[in-house]
C-alpha positions, 0 to 999 in steps of 0.5 A, spaced: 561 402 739 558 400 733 563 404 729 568 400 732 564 394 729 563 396 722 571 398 721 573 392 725 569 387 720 571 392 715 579 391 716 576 383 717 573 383 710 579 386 706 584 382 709 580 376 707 580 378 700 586 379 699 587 371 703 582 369 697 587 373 692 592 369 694 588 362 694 586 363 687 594 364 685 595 358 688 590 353 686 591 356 678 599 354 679 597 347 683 594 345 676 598 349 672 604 346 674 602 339 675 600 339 667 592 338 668 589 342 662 583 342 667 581 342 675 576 336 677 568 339 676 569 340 684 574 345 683 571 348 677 566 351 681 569 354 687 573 358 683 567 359 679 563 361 685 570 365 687 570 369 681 562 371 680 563 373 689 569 376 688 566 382 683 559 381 687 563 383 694 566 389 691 560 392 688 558 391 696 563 394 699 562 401 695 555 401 695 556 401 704 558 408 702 551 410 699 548 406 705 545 409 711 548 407 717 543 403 719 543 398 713 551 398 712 552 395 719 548 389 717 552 389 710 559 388 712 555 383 717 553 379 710 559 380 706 564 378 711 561 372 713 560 370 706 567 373 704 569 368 710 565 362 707 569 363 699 576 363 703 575 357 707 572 353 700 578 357 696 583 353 701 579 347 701 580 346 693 587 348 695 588 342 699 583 338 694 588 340 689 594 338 691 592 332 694 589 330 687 596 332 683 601 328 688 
């Protein structure tokens, strides 16, 4: 049962990654189409945060391959609650964004 946990929260993270991906992009092209040379102090530092997270995460993940079982649970446990954190902020700044660039 705990295996089908671990891929399960795995399956979650990586999809939640590649959401994040996408809210990047879209948060970029928001404030480049709108001629803004740079994104409010708010803003700027989501996707600061996203930037330093995105790395940090991916250390994470590999390194649940050299763990032992008994650590790697508790792992993606962590890395998928955050990753889910990191997403919400990202469409949070979307929407700030979009909001401020009407």
């Amino acid at each position: 049962m705990e295996n089908f946990f671990l891929m399960a929260l795995t399956i979650i993270f990586l999809i939640e990654s590649f959401v994040e991906i996408r809210l990047f992009a879209d948060v970029r092209n928001i404030f480049l189409k709108s001629g803004r040379a740079k994104p409010t102090k708010r803003v700027a530092r989501i996707i600061k945060i996203e930037n330093q997270w995105s790395w940090v995460s991916w250390i994470f993940l590999l390194l649940m391959f050299v763990m032992s079982a008994k650590y790697t649970f508790l792992l993606i446990c962590i890395i998928t609650l955050i990753e889910t954190w990191v997403v919400y902020e990202l469409q949070n700044a979307k929407n700030y964004a979009e909001s401020i660039n009407k």
